[in-house]
Backbone bond lengths (Angstrom), bond angles and torsions (degrees), N, CA, C in turn:
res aa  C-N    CA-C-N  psi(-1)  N-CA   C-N-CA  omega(-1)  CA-C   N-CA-C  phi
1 X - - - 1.465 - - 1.528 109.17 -
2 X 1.574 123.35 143.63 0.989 106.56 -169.61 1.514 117.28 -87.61
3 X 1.206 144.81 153.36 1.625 140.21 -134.38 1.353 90.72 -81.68
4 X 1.181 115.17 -47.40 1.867 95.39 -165.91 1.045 111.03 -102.91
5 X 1.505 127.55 34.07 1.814 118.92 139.79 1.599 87.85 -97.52
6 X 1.307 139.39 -55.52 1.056 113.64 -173.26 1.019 135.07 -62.28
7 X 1.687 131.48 -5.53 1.473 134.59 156.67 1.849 107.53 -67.94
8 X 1.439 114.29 -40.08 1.590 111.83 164.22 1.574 99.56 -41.41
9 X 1.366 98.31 -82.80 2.006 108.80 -167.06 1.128 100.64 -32.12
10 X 1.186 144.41 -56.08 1.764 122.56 173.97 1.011 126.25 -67.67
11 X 1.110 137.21 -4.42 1.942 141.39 -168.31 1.806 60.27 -98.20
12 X 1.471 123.69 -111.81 0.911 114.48 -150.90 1.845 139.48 -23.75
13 X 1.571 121.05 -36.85 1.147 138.13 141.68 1.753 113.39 -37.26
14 X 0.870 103.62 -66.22 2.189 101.72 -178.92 1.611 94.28 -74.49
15 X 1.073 139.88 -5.69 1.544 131.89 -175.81 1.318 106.37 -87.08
16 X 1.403 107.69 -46.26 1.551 118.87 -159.05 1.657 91.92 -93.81
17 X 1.087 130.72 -25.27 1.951 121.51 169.20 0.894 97.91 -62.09
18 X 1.381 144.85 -68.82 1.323 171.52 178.26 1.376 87.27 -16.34
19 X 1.406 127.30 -80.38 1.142 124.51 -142.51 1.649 100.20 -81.27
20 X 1.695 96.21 -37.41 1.804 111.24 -154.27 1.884 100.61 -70.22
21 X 1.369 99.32 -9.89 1.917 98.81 168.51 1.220 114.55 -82.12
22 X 1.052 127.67 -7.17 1.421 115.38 179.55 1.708 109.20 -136.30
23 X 1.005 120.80 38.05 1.083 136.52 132.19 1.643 135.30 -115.81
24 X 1.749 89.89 109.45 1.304 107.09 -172.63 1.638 124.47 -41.65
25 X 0.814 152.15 -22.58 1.332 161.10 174.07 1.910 118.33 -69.34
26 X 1.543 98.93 -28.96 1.370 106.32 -157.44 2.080 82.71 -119.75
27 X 0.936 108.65 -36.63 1.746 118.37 -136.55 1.826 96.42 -55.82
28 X 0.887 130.86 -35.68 1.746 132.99 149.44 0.914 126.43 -23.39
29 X 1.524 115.32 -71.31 1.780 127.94 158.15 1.300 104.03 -30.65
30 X 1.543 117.52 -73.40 1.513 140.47 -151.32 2.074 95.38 -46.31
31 X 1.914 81.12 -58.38 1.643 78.03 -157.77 1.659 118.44 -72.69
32 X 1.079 95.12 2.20 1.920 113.46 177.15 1.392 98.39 -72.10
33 X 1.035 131.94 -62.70 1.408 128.75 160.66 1.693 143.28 -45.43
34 X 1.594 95.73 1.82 1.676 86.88 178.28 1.941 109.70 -69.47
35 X 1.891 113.18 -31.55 1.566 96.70 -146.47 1.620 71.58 -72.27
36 X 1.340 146.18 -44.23 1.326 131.70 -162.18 1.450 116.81 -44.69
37 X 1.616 110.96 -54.03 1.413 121.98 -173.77 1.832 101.88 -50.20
38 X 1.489 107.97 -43.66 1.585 107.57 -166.25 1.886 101.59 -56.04
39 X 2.010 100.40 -52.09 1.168 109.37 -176.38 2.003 127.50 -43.14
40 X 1.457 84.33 -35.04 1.624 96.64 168.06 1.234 123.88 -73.84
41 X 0.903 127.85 -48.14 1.794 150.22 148.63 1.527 119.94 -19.32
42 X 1.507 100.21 -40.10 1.669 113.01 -146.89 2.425 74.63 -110.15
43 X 1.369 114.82 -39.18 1.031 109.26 167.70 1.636 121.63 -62.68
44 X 1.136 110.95 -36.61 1.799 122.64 -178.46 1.848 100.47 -63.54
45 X 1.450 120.45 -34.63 1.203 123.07 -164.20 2.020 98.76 -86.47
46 X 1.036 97.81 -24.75 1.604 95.23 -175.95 1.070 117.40 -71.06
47 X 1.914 101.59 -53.15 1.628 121.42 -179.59 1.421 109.95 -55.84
48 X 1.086 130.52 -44.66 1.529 125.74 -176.47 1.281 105.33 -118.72
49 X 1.632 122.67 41.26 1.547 117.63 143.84 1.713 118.17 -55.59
50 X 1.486 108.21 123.65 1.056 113.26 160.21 1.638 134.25 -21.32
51 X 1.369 126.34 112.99 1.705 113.40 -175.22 1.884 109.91 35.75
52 X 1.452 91.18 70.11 1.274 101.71 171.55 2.025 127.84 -54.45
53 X 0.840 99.95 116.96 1.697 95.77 179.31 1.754 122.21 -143.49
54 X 1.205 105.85 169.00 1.490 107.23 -153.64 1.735 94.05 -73.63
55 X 1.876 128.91 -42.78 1.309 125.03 166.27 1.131 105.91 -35.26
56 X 2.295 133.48 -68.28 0.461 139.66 -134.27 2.248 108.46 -72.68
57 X 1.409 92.74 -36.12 1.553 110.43 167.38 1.310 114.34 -76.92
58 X 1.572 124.52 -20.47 1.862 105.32 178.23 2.069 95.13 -96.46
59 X 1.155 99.41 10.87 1.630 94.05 -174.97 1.559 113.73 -112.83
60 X 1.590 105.60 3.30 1.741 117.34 166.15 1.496 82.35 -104.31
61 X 1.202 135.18 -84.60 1.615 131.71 -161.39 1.555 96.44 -20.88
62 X 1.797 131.42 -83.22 0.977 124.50 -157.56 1.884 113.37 -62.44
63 X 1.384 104.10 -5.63 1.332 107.87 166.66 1.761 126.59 -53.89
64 X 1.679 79.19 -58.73 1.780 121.61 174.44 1.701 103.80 -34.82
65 X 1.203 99.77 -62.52 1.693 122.18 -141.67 1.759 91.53 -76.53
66 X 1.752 108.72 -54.45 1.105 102.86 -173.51 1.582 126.78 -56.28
67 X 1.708 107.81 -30.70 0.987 111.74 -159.56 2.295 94.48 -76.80
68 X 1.157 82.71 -37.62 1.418 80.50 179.84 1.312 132.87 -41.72
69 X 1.747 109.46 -43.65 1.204 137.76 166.86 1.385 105.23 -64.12
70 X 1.418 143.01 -32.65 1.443 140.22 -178.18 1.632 84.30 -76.99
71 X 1.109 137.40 -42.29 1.303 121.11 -165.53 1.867 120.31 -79.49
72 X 1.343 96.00 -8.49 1.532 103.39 -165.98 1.889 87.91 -104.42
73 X 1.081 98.62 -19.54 1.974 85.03 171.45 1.449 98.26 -96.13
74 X 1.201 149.26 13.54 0.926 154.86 -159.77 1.909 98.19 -114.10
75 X 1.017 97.88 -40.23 1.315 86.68 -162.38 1.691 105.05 -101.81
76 X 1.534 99.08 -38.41 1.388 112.18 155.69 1.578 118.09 -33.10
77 X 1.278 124.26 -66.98 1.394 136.69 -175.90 1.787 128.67 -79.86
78 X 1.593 88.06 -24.78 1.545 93.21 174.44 1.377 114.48 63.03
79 X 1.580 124.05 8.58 1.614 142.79 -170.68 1.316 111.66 -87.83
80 X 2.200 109.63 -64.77 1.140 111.61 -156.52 1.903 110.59 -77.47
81 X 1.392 126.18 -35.43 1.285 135.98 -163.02 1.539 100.50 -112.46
82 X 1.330 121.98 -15.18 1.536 121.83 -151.48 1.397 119.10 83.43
83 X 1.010 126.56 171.02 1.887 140.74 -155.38 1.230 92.63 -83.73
84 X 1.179 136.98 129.72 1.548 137.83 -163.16 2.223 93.71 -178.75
85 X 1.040 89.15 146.46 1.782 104.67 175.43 1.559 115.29 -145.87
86 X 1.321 99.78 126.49 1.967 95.90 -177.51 1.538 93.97 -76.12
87 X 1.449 97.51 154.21 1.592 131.51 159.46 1.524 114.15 -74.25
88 X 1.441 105.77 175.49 1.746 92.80 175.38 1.416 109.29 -102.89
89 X 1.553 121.98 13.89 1.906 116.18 166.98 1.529 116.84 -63.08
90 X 1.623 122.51 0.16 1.439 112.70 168.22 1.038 118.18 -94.45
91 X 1.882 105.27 -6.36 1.536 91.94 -170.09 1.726 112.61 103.73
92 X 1.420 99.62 -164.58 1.502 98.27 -148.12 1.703 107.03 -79.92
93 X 1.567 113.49 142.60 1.731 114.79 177.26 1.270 128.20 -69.56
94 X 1.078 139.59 170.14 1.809 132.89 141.09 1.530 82.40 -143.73
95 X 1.446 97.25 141.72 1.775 106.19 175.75 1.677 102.07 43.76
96 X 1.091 140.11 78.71 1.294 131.03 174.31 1.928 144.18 44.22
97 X 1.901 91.57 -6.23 1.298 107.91 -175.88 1.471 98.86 -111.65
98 X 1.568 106.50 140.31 1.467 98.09 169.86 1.584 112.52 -69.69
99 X 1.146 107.50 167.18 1.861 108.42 -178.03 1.908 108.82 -80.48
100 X 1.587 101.56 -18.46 1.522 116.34 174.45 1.543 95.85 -73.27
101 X 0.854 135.43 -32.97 2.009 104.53 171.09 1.344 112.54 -83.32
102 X 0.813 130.23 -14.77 2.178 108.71 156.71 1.659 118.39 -53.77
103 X 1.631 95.24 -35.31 1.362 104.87 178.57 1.472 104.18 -71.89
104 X 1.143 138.39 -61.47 1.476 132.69 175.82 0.979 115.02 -56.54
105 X 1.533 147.31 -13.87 1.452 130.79 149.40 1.561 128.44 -63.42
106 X 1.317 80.98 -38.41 1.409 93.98 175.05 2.015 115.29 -74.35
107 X 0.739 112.91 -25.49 1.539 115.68 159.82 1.279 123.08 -84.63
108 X 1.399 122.31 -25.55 1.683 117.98 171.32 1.714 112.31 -72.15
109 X 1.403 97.12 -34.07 1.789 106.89 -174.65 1.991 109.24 -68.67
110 X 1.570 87.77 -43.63 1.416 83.58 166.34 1.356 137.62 -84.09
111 X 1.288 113.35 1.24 2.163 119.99 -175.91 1.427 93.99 -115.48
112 X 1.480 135.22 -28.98 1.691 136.06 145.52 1.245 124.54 -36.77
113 X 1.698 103.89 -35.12 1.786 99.16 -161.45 1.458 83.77 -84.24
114 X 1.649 126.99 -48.68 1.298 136.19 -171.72 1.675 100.47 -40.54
115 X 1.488 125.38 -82.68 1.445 106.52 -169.67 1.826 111.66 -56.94
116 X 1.062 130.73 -38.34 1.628 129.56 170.35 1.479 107.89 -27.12
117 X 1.782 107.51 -52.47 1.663 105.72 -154.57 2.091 102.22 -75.01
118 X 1.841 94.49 -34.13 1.247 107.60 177.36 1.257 121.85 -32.56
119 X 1.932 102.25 -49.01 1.911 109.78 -173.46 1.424 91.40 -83.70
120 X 1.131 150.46 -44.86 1.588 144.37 169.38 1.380 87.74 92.47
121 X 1.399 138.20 57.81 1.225 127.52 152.88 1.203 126.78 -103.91
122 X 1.312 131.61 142.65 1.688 130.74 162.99 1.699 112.43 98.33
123 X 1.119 119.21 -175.68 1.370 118.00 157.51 1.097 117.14 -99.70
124 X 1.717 128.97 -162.11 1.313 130.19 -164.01 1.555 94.36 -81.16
125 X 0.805 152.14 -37.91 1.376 143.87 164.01 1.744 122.02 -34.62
126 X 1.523 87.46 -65.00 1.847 95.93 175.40 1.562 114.35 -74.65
127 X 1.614 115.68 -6.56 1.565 106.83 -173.55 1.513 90.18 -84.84
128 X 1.832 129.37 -35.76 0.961 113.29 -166.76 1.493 129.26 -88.65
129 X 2.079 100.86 -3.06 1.566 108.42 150.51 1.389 116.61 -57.70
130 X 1.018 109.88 -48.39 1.665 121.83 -166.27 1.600 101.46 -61.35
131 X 1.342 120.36 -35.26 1.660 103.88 -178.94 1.208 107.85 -77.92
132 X 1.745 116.97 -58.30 1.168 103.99 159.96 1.583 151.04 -10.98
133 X 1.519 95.62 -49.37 1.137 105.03 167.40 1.500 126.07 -49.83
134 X 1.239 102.64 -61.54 1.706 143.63 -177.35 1.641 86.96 -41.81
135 X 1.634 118.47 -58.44 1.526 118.14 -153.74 1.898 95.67 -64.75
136 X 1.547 91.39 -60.79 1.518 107.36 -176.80 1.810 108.21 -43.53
137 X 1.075 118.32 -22.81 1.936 103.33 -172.09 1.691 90.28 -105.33
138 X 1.367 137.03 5.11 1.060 125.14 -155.06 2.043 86.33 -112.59
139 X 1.259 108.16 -32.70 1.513 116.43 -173.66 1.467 97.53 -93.26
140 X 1.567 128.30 -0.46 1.738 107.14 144.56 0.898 103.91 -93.78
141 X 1.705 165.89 17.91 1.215 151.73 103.94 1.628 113.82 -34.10
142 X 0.680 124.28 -51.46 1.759 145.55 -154.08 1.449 91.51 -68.83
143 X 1.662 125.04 -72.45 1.435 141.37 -165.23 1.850 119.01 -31.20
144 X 1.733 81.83 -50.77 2.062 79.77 -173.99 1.407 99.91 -71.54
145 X 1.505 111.75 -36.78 1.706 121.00 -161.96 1.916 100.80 -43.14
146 X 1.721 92.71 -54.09 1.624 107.80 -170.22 1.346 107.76 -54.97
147 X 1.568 122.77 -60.23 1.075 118.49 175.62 1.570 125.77 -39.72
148 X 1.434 117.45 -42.77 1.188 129.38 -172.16 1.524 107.77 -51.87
149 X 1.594 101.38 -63.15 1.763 110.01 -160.53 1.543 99.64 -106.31
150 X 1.485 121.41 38.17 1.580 126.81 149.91 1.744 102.58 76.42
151 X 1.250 114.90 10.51 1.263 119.15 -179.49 2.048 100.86 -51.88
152 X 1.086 116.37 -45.52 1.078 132.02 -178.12 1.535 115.04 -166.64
153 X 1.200 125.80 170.13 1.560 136.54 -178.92 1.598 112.85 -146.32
154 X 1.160 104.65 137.97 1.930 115.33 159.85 0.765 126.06 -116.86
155 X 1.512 104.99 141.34 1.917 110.22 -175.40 1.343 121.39 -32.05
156 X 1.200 109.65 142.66 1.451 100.82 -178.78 1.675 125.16 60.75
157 X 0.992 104.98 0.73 1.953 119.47 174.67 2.002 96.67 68.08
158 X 1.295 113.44 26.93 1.598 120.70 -151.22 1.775 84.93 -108.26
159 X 1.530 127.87 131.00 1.637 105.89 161.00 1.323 115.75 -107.19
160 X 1.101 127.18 129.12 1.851 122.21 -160.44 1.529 97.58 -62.31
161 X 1.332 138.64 156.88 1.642 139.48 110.88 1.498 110.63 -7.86
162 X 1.267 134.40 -52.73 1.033 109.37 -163.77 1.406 111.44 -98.53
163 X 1.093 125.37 12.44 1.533 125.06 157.49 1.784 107.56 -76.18
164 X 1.097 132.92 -28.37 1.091 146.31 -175.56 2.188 100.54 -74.11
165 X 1.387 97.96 -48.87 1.549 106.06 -169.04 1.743 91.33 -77.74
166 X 1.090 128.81 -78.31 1.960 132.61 160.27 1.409 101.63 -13.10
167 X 0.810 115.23 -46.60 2.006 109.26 -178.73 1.044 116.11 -46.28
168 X 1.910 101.55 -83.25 1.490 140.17 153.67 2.176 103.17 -3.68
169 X 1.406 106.23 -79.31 1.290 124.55 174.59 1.518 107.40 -46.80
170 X 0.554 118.92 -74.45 1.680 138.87 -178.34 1.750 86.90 -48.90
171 X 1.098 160.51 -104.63 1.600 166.03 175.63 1.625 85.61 -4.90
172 X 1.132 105.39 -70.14 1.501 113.46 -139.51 1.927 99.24 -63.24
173 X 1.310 122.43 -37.26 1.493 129.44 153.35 1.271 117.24 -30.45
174 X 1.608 120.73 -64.59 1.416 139.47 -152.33 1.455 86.38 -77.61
175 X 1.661 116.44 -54.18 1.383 114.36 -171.34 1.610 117.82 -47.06
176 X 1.031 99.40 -54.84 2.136 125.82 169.70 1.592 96.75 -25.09
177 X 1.376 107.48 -67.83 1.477 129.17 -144.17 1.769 89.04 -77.81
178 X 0.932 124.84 -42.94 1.762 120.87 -172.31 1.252 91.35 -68.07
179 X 1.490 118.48 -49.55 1.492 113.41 -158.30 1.720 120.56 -53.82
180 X 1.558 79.67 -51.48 1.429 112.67 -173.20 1.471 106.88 -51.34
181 X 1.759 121.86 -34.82 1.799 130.55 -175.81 1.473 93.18 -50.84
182 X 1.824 122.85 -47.43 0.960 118.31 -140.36 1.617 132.00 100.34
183 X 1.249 111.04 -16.34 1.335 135.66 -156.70 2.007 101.42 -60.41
184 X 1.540 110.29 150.15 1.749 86.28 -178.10 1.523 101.76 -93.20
185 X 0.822 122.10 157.90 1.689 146.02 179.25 1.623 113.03 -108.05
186 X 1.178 114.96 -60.18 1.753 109.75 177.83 1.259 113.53 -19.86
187 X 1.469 121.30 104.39 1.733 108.60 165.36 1.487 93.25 -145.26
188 X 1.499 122.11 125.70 1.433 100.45 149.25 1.736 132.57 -91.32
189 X 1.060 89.98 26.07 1.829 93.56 148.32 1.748 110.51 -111.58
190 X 1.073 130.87 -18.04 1.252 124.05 171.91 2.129 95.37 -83.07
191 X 0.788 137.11 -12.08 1.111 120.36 164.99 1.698 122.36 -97.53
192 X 1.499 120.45 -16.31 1.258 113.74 156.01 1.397 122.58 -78.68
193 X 1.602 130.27 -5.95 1.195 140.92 173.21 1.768 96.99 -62.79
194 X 1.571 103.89 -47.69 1.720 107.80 -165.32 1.423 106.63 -73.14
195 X 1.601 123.44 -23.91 1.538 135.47 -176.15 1.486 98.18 -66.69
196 X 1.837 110.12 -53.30 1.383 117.08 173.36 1.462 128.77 -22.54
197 X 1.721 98.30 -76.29 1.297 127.86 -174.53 1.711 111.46 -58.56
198 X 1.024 88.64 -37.95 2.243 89.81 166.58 1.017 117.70 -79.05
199 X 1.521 138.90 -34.45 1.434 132.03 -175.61 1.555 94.70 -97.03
200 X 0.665 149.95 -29.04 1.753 153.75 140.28 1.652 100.41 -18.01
201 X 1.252 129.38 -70.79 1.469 121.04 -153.60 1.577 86.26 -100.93
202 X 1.658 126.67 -3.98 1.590 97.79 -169.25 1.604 91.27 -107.93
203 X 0.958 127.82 -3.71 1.863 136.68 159.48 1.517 98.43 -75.56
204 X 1.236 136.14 -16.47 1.565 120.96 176.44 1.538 98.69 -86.39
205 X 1.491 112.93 -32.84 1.213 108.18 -157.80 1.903 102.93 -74.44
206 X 1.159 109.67 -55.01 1.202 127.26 163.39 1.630 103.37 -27.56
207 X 1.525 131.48 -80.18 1.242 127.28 176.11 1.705 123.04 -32.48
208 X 1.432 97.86 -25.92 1.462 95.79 -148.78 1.780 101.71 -117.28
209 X 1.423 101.29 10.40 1.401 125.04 137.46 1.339 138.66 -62.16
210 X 1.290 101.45 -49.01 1.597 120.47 168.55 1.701 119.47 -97.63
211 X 1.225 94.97 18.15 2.008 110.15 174.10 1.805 95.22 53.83
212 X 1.457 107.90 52.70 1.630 90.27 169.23 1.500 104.77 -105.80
């Protein structure tokens, strides 16, 4: 597809969730479609990874998998993020995690590293604070959204600090480990994916201020 209708086709795709969740009539449909939308997303980031290669594909998979597994002791243990349980709006489980959040780690680490490499600051250390960062302020947008549309829930509807600090840690690893492949990051479609994904959950938040 050629890149800039398909950078349209996603503004339009995150526009129309955006809107199609909070309208009651449709917002069912809408929200049935987020783990797909991610799944397409997390496919758009593979297909037009930069100098595609077979390292470069077994080093998002083991990205995927691990993070998944941080999430299934996570929820298992109630230790690393705090006591938290997914809903069924991601879609399908294994061990209590949907299989769609490996895929969303694995797409935040890669459209993060993309704007990080963009500002070209720091070394591999500070590029992989800096995504980190990016992931960590993007999942206090993310938190009420999830709660809202059953993406997941926490005890007490309460989200600890240290799911916020576990994030942070957890990013800042994954970030290390991409960096560290070497792999290239520059894309400006992997950086309007990350523009996406923030005005996406900070337009829910906004809506869901004014009970729309």
């Amino acid at each position: 597809m050629n890149p800039v209708i398909l950078k349209r086709f996603l503004i339009v795709v995150y526009a129309s969730g955006l809107v199609g969740m909070h309208v009651p009539a449709v917002s069912p449909m809408f929200t049935s479609l987020v783990p797909l939308t991610l799944w397409f997303t997390g496919f758009i980031c593979v297909w037009y990874f930069p100098k595609p290669s077979a390292q470069a594909y077994v080093l998002l998979a083991a990205i995927g998998i691990a993070a998944w597994m941080l999430e299934v002791a996570g929820v298992r243990s109630g230790k690393i993020f705090g006591e938290y349980a997914y809903g069924p709006t991601l879609g399908f489980k294994v061990l209590e995690v949907p299989i769609t959040i490996g895929i969303n780690w694995v797409l935040l680490v890669i459209v993060t590293s993309a704007v990080v490499e963009e500002w070209n600051l720091g070394g591999k250390v500070g590029r992989a604070a800096l995504g980190a960062g990016l992931m960590t302020a993007l999942d206090l947008l993310i938190e009420p959204v999830a709660m809202n549309f059953d993406f997941w829930q926490w005890r007490n509807n309460y989200v600890p600090i240290q799911n916020f600090g576990a994030w942070w840690m957890a990013s800042f690893f994954f970030h290390w480990v991409y960096i560290s492949a070497d792999l290239p990051a520059k894309s400006s479609l992997f950086r309007l994916i990350a523009a996406l994904q923030f005005l996406f959950f900070l337009g829910h938040w906004i809506f869901m201020q004014f009970n729309l």
